[in-house]
Every structure is written in C-alpha cells, then in structure tokens.
C-alpha positions as CSV (number, residue, x, y, z in Angstrom):
1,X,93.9,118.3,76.3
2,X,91.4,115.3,76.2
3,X,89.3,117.0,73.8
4,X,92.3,117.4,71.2
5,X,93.1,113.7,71.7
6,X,90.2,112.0,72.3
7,X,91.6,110.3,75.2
8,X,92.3,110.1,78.9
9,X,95.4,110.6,81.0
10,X,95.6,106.9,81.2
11,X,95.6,106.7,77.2
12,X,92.1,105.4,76.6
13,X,89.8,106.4,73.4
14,X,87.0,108.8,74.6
15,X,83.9,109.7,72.6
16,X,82.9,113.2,72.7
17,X,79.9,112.8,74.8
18,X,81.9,111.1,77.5
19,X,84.6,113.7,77.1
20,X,81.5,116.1,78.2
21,X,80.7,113.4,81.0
22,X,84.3,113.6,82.4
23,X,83.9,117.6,82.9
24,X,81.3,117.0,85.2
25,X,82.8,114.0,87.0
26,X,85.8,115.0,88.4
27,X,85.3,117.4,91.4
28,X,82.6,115.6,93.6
29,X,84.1,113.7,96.4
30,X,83.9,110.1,96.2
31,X,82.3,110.3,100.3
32,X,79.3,112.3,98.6
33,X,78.8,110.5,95.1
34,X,76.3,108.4,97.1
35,X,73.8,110.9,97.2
36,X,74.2,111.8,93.5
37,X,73.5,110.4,90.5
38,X,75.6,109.5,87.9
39,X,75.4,112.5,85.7
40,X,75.4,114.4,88.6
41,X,78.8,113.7,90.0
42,X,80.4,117.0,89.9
43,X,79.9,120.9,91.1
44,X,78.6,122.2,88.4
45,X,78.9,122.2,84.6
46,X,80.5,125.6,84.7
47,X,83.3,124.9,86.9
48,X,83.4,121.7,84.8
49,X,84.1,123.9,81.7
50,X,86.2,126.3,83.5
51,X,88.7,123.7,84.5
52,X,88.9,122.4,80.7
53,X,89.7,125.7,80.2
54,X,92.6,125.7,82.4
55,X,91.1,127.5,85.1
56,X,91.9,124.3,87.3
57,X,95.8,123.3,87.1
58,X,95.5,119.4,85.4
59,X,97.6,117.1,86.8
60,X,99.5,114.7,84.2
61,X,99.4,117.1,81.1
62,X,103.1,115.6,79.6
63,X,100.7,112.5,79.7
64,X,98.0,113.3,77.3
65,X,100.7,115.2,75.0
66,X,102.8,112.2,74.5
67,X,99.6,110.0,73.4
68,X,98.6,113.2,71.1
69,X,102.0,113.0,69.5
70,X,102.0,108.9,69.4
71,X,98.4,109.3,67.8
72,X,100.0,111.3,65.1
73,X,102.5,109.6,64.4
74,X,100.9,106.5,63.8
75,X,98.3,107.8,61.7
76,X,101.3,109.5,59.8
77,X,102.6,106.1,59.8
78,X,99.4,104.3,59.0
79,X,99.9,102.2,62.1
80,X,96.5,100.4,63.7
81,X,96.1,99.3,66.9
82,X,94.8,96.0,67.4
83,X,92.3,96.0,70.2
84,X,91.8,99.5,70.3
85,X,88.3,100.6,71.7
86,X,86.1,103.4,72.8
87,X,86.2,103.9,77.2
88,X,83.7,103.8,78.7
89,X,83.7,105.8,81.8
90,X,80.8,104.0,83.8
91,X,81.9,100.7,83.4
92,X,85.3,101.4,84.5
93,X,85.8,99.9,88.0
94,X,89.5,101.7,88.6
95,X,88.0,104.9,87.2
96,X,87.3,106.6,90.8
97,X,91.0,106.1,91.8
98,X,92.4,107.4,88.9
99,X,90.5,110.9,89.2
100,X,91.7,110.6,92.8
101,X,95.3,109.9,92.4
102,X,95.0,113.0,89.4
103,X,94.1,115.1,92.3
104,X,96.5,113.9,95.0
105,X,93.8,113.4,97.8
106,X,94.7,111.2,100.0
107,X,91.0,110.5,101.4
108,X,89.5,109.8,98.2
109,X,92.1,107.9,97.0
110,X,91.9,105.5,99.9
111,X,88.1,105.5,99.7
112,X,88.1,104.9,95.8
113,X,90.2,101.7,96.5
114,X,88.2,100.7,99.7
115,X,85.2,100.6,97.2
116,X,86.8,99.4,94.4
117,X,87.9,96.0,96.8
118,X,84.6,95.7,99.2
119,X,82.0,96.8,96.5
120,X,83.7,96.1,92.9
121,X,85.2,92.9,93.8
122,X,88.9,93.8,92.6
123,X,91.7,92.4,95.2
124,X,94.7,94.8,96.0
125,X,96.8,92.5,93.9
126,X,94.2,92.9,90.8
127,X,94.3,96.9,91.7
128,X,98.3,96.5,91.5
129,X,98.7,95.0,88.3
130,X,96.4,97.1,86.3
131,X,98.2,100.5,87.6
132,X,101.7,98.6,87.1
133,X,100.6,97.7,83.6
134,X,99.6,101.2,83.2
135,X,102.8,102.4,84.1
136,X,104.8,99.7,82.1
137,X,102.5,99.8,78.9
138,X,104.3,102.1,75.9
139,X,102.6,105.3,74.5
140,X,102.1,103.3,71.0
141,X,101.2,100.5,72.2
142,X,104.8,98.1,71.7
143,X,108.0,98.0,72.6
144,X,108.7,98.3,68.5
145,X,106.6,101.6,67.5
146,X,107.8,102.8,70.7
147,X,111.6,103.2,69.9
148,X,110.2,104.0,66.4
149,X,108.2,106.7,67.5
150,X,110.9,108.5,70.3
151,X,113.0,108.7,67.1
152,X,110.7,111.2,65.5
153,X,110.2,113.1,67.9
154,X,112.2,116.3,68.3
155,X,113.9,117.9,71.3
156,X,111.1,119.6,72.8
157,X,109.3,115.8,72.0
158,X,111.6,113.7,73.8
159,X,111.7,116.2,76.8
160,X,107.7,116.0,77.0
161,X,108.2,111.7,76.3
162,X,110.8,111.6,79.4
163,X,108.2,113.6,81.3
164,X,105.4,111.6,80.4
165,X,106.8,108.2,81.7
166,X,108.0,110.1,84.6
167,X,104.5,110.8,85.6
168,X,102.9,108.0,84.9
169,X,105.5,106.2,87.2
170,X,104.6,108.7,89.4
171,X,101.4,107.8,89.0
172,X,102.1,103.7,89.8
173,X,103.8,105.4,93.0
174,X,101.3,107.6,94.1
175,X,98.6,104.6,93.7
176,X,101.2,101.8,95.7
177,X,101.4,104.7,98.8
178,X,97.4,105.1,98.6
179,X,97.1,100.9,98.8
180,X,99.3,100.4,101.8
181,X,97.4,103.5,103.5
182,X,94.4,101.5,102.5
183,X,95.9,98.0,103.6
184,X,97.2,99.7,107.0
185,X,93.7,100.9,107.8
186,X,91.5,98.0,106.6
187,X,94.5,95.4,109.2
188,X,94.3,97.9,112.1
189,X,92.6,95.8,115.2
190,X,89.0,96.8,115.7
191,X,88.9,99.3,118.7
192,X,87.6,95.9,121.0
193,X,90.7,93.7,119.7
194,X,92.6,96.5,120.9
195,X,91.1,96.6,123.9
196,X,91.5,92.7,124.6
197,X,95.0,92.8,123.6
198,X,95.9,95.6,126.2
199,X,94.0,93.8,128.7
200,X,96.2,90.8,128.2
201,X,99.0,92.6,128.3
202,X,98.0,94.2,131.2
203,X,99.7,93.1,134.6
204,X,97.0,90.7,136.6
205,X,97.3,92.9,140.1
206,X,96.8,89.9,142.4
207,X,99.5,87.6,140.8
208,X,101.9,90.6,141.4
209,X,100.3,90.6,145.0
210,X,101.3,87.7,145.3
211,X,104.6,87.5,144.5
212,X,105.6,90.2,146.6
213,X,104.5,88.6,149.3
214,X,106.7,85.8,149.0
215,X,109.6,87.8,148.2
C-alpha cells in the first residue's frame, strides 16, 4: 500500500527509494540493530519484498487507504498542503516505535522508547504528544477538508474512514500501554534498593528478644 501512496501508515510523504528502504527495515529486532548497519536492518530483501506483496499480514491497512483516498481527493479538489514534505526515515527519532507498535511486540516496543528517551533525548511526555497528535491530526490535514472530504466518500469509503481512525487510536493506545510498561520498568528499585528496603523492613531479632523478655 505505501508504494501506491507514497506514504507511511502514519501519513508521511515517502520517496521511492525510501519506500525501498522501509522493505528492508522492518523485521530486524530493535535488540540486534546494533550490530547492523543502517541499510542492513532487516532479514533479507526477499522477505522484504515478499511482505510488500502481502506475504506478511500489515497491520493498519484502513490507515494507508484513507490517506490514498484523502490524497485524491484533494488533488481532485486542487487542495495543497501547506508544510507538506518528503520523510525521511533516518532522521526520524519515533521511527523504531512505530514499526514496533505495527507489529504488536511488546519487547521492541519498550526497547524503541527506552532508546528513544536515554539515547534520542525525547521525554515520555514529548513521546506522548507526538503519538496523541498523531492520533488527533485529520487525514487531510484540517478539521475543514476533513468533513469535506468524509462527504465524498461513498459507503464502502466511510466504513474504511471509521476504521482508519479506529486504528490509529488504537495505535495512540497501543503506544500509552508500551510507555507505562516502559515507565514501570525504568521506576522499579535496583535489585540493592530492594534489598535495603527488605532489610528495613525486616524484624531486628534482638529488639524482639528483648521485648519478650520483659513481657
């Protein structure tokens, strides 16, 4: 589907080498990127073209079939975007938790957002409010073309449209559960914390001596 839109699932304009690049960047787990470069983040390009294919189920399709449809229409409509831009994949620090959240994996999504706050300097608040406005942010871009647009559309249309904002709310959830996982994990005591705390909690055995004795 990104190759008929020129997009990704989160909407953004995608040239058709980085179109290419996203084939063979969305299998490797983010745990063993480290020892791979950057064109060399996937399987292999095979399997890369085998899932564009549809070999590999793809998460969010309703998604990228609303901003197909939103693209026509305002080219129909000879509507222009203002700010509109090409994505660049490398230089998109929220790009690692988005491929993880596309593939429900809990482990990759936590350690996309652990890297994404220790490494890339974005706060769990910063996180937030990007996938928020994500999830908030219409399909053509305002509030205005959007009501426009859901008018043109037929029935099979608006069922994909009310599909499409269901997932990408879906996709706000999915990221909120993956930052508390995240925020649980990074707050839990370090195993000697724990151990100090249990020791002060622990019953001192010669003040209970003690008191017995005097009982």
């Amino acid at each position: 589907m990104e190759a008929i839109t020129g997009r990704d699932y989160f909407g953004k304009k995608r040239t058709s080498m980085d179109q290419m690049k996203d084939m063979v960047t969305s299998f490797v787990p983010i745990s063993a990127r480290g020892f791979m470069g950057d064109q060399k983040k996937e399987q292999t390009m095979w399997e890369a073209l085998g899932a564009s294919f549809g070999f590999n189920a793809k998460k969010f399709n309703n998604v990228e079939e609303v901003y197909k449809l939103a693209d026509k229409w305002k080219k129909e409509n000879k509507i222009v975007s203002r700010g509109e831009f090409i994505y660049d994949p490398s230089a998109d620090p929220y790009r690692d938790i988005k491929l993880a959240i596309s593939k429900r994996d809990d482990a990759d999504a936590i350690a996309a957002i652990r890297e994404a706050t220790t490494k890339g300097g974005l706060s769990p608040m910063k996180l937030t409010q990007h996938f928020s406005k994500y999830a908030e942010t219409p399909f053509t871009g305002n509030r205005m073309n959007e009501a426009k647009f859901i008018k043109s559309l037929d029935a099979d249309g608006k069922e994909a449209y009310k599909a499409a904002v269901q997932e990408k709310n879906d996709i706000f959830k999915q990221f909120l559960k993956y930052r508390n996982l995240y925020l649980k994990e990074r707050n839990k005591p370090s195993p000697q914390v724990q151990a100090a705390q249990a020791e002060a909690k622990a019953p001192d055995i010669f003040d209970e001596y003690e008191k017995s004795t005097r009982k």
